[in-house]
N, C-alpha and C positions, 0 to 999 in steps of 0.2 A: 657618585656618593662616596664618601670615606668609613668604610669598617668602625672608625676611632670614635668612642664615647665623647660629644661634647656637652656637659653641663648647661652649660652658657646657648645652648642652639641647638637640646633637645627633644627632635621631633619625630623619633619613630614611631611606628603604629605597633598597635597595642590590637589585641581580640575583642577587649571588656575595659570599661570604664574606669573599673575597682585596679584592677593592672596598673594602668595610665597614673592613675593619684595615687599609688603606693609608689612608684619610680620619682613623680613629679614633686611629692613631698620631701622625700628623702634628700632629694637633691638642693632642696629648697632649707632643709634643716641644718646642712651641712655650710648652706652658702651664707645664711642669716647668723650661722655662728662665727663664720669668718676664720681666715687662716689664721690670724694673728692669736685668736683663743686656742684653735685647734693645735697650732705649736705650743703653744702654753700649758693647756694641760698638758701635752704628751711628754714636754718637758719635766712636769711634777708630779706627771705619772698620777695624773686624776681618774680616779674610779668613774666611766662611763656610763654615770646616773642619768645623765641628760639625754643618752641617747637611750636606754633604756624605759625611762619614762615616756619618751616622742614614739618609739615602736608599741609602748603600751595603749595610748592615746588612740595611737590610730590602728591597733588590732594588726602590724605586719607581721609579727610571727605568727600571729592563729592564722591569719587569711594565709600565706605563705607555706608553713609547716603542718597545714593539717589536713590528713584524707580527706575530700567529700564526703566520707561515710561520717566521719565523727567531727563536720564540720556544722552541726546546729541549724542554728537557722541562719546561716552566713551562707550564701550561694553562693560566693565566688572564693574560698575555702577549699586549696586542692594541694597536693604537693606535684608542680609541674615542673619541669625542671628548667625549661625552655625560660620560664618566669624566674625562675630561681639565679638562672646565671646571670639575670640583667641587674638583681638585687645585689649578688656576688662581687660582680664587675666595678657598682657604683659605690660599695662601700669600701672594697679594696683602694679604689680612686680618691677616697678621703683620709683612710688610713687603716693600717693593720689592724690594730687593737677593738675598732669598730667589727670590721669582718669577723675577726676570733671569735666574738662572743655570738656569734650569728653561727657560724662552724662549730662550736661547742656544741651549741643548742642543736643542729642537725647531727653528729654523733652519739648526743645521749639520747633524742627521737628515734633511732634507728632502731636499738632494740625493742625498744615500746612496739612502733608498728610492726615489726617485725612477727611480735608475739602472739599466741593465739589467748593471751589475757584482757579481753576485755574492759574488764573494769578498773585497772592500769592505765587502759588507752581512755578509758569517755575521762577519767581523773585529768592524763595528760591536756588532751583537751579543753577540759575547763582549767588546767592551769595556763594553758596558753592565753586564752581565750583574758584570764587576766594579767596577762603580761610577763608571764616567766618564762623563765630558761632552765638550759636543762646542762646536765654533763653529765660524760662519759668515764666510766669509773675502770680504766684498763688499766695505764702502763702502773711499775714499782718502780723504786727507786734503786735498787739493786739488778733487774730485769728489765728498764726499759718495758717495751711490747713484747717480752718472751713471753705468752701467754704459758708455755707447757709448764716453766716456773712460776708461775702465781702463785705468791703467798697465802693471800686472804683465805681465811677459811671460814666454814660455816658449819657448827657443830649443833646435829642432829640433837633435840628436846626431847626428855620423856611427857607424850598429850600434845607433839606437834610442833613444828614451829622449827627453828634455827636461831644461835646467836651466832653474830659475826666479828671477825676480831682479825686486824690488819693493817696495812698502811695502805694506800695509794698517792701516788707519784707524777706530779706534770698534768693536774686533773685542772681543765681552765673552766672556768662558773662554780669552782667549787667552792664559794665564798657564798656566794649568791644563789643556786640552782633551785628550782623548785622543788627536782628531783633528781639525783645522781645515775644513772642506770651502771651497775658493778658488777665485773665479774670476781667470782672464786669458786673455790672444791669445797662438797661437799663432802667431810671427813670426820670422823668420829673418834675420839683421841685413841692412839695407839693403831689406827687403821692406816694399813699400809696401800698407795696408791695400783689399784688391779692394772688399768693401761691406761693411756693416752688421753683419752677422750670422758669416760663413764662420772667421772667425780664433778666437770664444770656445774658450774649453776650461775645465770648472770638473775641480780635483786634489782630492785631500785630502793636506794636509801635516801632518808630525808634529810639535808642538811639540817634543819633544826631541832633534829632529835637529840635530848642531852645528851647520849654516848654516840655522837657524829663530831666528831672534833676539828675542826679545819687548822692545822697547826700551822700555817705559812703559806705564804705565796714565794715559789722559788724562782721566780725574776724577778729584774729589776724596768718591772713597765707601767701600762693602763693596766694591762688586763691583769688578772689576775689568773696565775695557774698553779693551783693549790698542791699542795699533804695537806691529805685527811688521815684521821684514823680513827676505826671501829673499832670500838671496845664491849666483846659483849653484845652490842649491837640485834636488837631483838626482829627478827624475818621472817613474820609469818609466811605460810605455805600459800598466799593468796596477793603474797608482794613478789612472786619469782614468776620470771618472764618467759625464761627455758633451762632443762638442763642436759648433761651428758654431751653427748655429738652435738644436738641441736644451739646448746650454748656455742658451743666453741662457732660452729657454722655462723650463728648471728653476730657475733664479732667479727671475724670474718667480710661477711656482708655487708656488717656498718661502714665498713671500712672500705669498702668497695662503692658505696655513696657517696663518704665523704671526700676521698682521697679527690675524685672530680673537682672541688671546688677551687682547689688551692691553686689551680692553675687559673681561672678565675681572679684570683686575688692579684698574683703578678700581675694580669691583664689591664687591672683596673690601675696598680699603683705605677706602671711603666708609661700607661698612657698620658697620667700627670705629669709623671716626672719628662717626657719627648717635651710637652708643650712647655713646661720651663725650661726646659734647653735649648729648646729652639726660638723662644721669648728670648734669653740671655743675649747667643750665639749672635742673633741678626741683630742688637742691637750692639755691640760692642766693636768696638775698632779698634785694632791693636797694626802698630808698624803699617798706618794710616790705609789698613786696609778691614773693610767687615771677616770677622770672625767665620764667615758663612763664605767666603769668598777664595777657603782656604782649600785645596781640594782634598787633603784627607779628613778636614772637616765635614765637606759632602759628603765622602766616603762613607765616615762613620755615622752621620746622620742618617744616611742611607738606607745602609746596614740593619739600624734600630731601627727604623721605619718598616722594612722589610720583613725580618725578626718578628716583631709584634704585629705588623697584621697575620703573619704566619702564624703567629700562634693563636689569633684569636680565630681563624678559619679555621685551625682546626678541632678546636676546642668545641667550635660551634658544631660542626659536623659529627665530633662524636659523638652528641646531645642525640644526635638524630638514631646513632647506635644502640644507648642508652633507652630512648623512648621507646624502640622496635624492639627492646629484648624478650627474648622467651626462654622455655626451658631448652629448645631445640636453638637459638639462635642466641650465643653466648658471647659473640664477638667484644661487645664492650670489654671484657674484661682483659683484654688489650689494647682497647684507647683508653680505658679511666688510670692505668697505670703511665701510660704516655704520657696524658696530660697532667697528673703527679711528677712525673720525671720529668720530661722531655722540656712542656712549656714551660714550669718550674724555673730550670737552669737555662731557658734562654731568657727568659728574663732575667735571669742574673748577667748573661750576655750585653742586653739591653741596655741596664744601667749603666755597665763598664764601658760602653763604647761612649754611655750620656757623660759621664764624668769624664772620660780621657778630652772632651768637648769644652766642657764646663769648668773644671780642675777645679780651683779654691773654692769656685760658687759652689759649688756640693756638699762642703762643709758646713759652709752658713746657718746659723740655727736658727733664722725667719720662715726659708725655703723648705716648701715640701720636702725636696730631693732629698737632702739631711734625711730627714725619716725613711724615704725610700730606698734608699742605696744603702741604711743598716736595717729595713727590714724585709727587701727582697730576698736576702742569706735565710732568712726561715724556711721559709716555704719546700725547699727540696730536702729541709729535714725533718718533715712535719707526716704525720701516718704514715711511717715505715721511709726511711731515708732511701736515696738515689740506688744505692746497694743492691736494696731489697725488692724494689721494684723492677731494677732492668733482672735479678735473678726470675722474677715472675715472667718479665718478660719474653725472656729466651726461649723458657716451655714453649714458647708460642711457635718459634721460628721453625723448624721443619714443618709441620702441615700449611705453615702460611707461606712458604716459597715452593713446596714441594708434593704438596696434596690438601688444592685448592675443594672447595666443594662451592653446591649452587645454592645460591640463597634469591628470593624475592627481590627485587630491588627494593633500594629502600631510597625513601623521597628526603625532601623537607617535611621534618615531623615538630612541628610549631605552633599546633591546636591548643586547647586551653583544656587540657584532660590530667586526670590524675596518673602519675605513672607507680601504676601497682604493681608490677613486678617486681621492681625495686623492695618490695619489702614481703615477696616471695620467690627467693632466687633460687630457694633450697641448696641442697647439698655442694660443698665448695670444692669437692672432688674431682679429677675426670679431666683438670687443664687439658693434657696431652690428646685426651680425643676432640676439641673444640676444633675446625674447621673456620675458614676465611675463605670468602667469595677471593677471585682469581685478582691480585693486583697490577696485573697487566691489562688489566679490562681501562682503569683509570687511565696509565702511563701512556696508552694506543689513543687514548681519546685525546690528547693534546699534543700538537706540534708546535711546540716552542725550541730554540736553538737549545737552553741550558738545561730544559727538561729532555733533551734528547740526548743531553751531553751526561744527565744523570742515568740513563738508561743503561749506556753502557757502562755506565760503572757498576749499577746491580746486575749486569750481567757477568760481567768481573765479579763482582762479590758470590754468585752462584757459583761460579766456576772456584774457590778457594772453599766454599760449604762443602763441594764435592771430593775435593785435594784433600778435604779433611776426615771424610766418609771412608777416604782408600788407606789410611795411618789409623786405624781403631786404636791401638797403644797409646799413639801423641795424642789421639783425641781426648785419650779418657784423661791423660796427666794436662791436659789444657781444660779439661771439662772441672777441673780441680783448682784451676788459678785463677783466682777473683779477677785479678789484673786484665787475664788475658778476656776472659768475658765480658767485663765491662766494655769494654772499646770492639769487640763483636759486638756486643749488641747496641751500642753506640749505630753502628750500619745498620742494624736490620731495623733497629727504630725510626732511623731517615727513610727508609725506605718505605714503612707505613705513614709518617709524618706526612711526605710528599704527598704520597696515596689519597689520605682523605682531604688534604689541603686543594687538587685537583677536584676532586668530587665534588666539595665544595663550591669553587666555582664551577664548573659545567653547573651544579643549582643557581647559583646566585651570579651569573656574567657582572649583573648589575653593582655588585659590591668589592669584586678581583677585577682587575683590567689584564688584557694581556700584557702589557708593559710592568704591573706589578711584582704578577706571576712569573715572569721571566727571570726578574730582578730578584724572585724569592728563590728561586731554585739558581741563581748565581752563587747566592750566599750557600746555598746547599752543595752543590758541587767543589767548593771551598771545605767547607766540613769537610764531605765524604773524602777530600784526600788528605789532609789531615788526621780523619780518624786511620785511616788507611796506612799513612805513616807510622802512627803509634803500633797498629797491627805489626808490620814489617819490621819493628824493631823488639818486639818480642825476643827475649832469650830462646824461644821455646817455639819458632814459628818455622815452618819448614820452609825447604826450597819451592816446593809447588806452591805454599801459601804466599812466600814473598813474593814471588812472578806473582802472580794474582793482586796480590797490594799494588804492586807498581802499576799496573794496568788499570787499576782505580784511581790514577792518581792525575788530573786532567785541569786542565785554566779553564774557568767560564770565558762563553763568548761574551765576546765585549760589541757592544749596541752602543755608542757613543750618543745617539739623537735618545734613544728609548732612554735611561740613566736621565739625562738632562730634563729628558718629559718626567720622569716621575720628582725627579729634584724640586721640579720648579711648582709643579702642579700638584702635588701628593705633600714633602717636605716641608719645603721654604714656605707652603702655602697655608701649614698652622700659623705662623708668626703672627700675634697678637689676638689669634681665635678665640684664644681661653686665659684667664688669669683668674684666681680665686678670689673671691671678694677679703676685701681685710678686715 
């Protein structure tokens, strides 16, 4: 079987019937509408009523986004996530600007459920239930996500109550939303902020209230992603979700939800845009030879092949992280930032290796690829850019190489349950104490030549962790250089990437092959010395750390028969699988 979404010949099993016809329509909406529309609007930047309406019709945001508790009398009504990614996947695979508005709506849900405001939450419900969306009321236009500077304020009433008065910035469904969920400080004129934390308060405001003003949408796309501003803006004590610490946490949180998704969304758009590539590639003859026939054509088909079911194994498996979370077992919160970062920008990978393939055809304004190759560039700048994420990351890296701890195994978690801790994760504190099961546990379960050839490179990479334990001074002035940290954590992100991409298969044999697996950690051992390169040419990189670079720096074994099996049987074997209806 193939990991790769096919529209045209899909037949995966499903838990529940309601599952099954929310996938099977969707895909059925998109194909009846035909590429040639679907280029069409996105070209003149049509407001996606059509598909708003087809999710209204047939209830996939309520069934989709909404607890079992406050799901009615709809019994297949959960927020699972395992469900969620296939939703994710398929709409990313039609186009951006569909996903966005689906990603909106899951970031301005998060503070709702989050909250312990009920009648917020039964309200959201029945707004879903008729067909609305929601958004998320964070970044400024001057502050981006710097939440500690939020402008918006909300000025304490004599008999109760708050007015609010401010902009907000980069807010997508703000044209549209049922309900916006916003944060700001609650401040009282001439009141000077005590600390940090005490003044947040996130609202939910109504876009249709006269003093809700949507000034603009500041792209130029489908979606729309607004300035609003509140003027005045009246907040009863019975429309606030949380404040103080606990606001700020819920933002936080949401974002910790959503950021998952976007990796997701490359997932879906890369896997389109392979099967037009390689539709193209095997049909074109140039200097009387097939395009496919070239061998750094193979190469780079390869490559993206590899690439993307990599990313979708692992995206999947940290689902599984995800659905196991507790307050004792935190792990997620370094795969959902991976798969923000990490899958994000290999799909960017992806494309580039599709286009260096396809050259002109990329450009064409009939072909998906056009829209995919200018909107795979979002996604790694989308809830907190690549920056901010591998900085969360790093927290992670001493206990996860250096003081492993023991956790439960954790299976295939793929039930059809609601995943509630997601919207009780509490306090967003304490990174530095979260623990990770031992990742030599995965690395020992597999003998493959490149996965063993990655091996010793994280062991080279320990041995440069520890070169830099013995220089505290250079550490601290390298703990200080963006530069130099990104490209560390570049490594220690491959080396969780690997991690649960193995785990994954040891679950699924039947979805990895060993010949793919091998092929996948070729292209890795490739990185790793590359990234290793960039280490070693630091201004700032010692002599112990260089030896350590070089030691990392290694050729995949080359399998000449294995390459050709996946070429033939994996690659060349989409060619005319899939094409979109016109």
């Amino acid at each position: 079987m193939t990991l790769l979404l096919n529209p045209k010949n899909h037949t995966r099993a499903y838990p529940d019937t309601r599952s099954r016809e929310i996938m099977r329509a969707t895909i059925e909406f998109f194909e009846s509408k035909g590429r040639a529309r679907l280029k069409a609007d996105d070209h003149e930047r049509v407001w996606y009523q059509d598909f708003l309406d087809f999710q209204r019709e047939h209830g996939i945001f309520a069934t989709l986004l909404t607890p079992a508790r406050y799901g009615g009398d709809n019994p297949d009504a959960r927020w699972d996530t395992y469900r969620n990614c296939e939703f994710n996947e398929i709409l990313g695979f039609y186009g951006l600007a569909y996903w966005y508005t689906w990603q909106v709506t899951i970031l301005g849900l998060g503070p709702i459920w989050i909250s312990d405001n009920e009648a917020v939450k039964k309200a959201a419900a029945a707004q879903l239930r008729e067909g609305g969306i929601f958004g998320f009321g964070l970044s400024e236009r001057e502050h981006g996500a710097d939440i500690y500077s939020t402008e918006m304020r909300l000025e304490p009433q004599e008999g109760g109550g708050y007015r609010a008065s401010g902009r907000k910035y980069y807010i997508g469904n703000g044209n549209a939303a049922a309900r916006v969920s916003t944060i700001g400080k609650i401040l009282a004129p001439g009141e000077v902020e005590q600390d940090r934390y005490k003044h947040f308060a996130f609202f939910v405001a109504d876009p249709g209230h006269a003093r809700y003003e949507c000034v603009q949408s500041v792209v130029n796309s489908q979606s729309y992603v607004a300035e609003f501003a509140l003027t005045e803006y009246p907040v009863e004590e019975s429309e606030l979700l949380a404040t103080g610490r606990d606001a700020w946490d819920m933002a936080l949180n949401t974002v910790n939800i959503g950021k998952y998704n976007l990796g997701w969304a490359s997932i879906g758009m890369c896997t389109h845009a392979l099967y037009e590539a390689v539709n193209h590639a095997s049909a074109r003859v140039l200097y009387g030879n097939h395009v496919t026939d070239f061998p750094h054509v193979r190469q780079l088909l390869v490559d993206a092949y590899c690439r993307l079911i990599a990313m979708k194994a692992f995206a999947l498996r940290a689902a599984d992280y995800i659905r196991s979370a507790s307050a004792e077992d935190r792990r997620y919160l370094l795969f959902t930032p991976i798969v923000k970062m990490k899958v994000t920008t290999q799909g960017e990978d992806v494309i580039n290796h599709l286009w260096d393939v396809i050259a002109a055809k990329g450009f064409e304004k009939d072909g998906y690829f056009e829209m995919a190759a200018r909107d795979i560039r979002a996604l790694p700048k989308l809830e907190g850019t690549v920056h901010v994420n591998m900085a969360l990351i790093i927290k992670f890296m001493r206990n996860y190489f250096f003081m492993p701890g023991e956790f439960p195994e954790v299976g295939r978690v793929d039930a059809p349950r609601d995943d509630d801790f997601l919207f009780a994760q509490g306090p967003t504190k304490g990174l530095g104490r979260i623990t990770f099961h031992d990742y030599n546990l995965a690395y020992d379960s597999c003998d493959l030549p490149n996965v063993n050839v990655m091996k010793t490179q994280i062991a080279a990479f320990k041995r440069l962790m520890m070169a830099s334990a013995s220089d505290p001074e250079r550490a601290a002035d390298q703990a200080r250089d963006i530069g130099f940290l990104l490209s560390l954590g570049e490594l220690f992100t491959l080396v969780a990437y690997g991690q649960l991409i193995i785990e994954f298969r040891n679950l699924r044999p039947d979805a990895l092959s060993d010949d793919e697996l091998d092929l996948i950690f070729d292209v890795f051992v490739r990185d790793f010395s590359r990234y290793a390169l960039e280490l070693y040419s630091k201004h700032n990189s010692s002599d112990a750390q260089m030896e350590a670079c070089l030691e990392m720096i290694h050729k995949p074994v080359t399998d000449r028969a294995r390459y050709e099996r996946v070429w033939r049987e994996r690659v060349y074997a989409l060619r005319d699988q899939y094409v979109m209806n016109e």
